[in-house]
N, C-alpha and C positions, 0 to 999 in steps of 0.2 A: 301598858295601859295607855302611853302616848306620848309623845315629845311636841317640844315646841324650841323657842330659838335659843335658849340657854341649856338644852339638856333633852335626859329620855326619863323617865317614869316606870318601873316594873312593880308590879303585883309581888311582894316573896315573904314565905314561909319561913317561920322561924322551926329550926327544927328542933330542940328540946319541946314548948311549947306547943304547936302547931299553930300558933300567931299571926293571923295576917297583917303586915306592912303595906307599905307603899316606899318602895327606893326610888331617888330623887338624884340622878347625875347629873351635877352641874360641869360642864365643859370646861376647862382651862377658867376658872373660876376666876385667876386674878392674872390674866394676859397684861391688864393696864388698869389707870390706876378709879378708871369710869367701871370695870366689870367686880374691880375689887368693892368699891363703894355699894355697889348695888347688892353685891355678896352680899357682906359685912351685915348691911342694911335687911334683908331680907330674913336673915338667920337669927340676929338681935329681933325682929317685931316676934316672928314664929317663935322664940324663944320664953319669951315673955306673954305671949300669952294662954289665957287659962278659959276657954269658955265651953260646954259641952256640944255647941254646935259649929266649932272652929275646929281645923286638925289639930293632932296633937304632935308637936317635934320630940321626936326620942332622944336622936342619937344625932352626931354632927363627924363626918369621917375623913380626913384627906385618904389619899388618893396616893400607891407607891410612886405614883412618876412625880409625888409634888403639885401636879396642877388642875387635878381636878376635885370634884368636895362631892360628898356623899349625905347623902339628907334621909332622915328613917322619920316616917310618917307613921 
């Protein structure tokens, strides 16, 4: 769907379902302690909130190497 400076965005199918998502790779998420805070930050607001014309956050993933985070839209 697209990237920008923190990550890529894919369109995917949930296969039981057939559910469209939105996957959200954030890069080396917490390289230092200004990418961790933005993280942290971003994940807490999407988290919390509930409104029917806002995304909705699913799912919240690390990453096998540890450093990257997975965001389910």
């Amino acid at each position: 769907m697209g990237s920008g400076a923190y990550g890529h965005v894919w369109e995917v199918k949930e296969k039981k379902s057939g559910q469209i998502f939105a996957l959200k790779k954030v890069f080396d998420a917490f390289r230092n302690s200004i990418d961790a805070q933005r993280t942290y930050r971003e994940v807490e607001v999407l988290h919390k909130l509930r409104h029917d014309n806002i995304i909705k956050l699913y799912k919240v993933m690390k990453s096998k190497n540890n450093k990257d985070l997975y965001l389910v839209f």
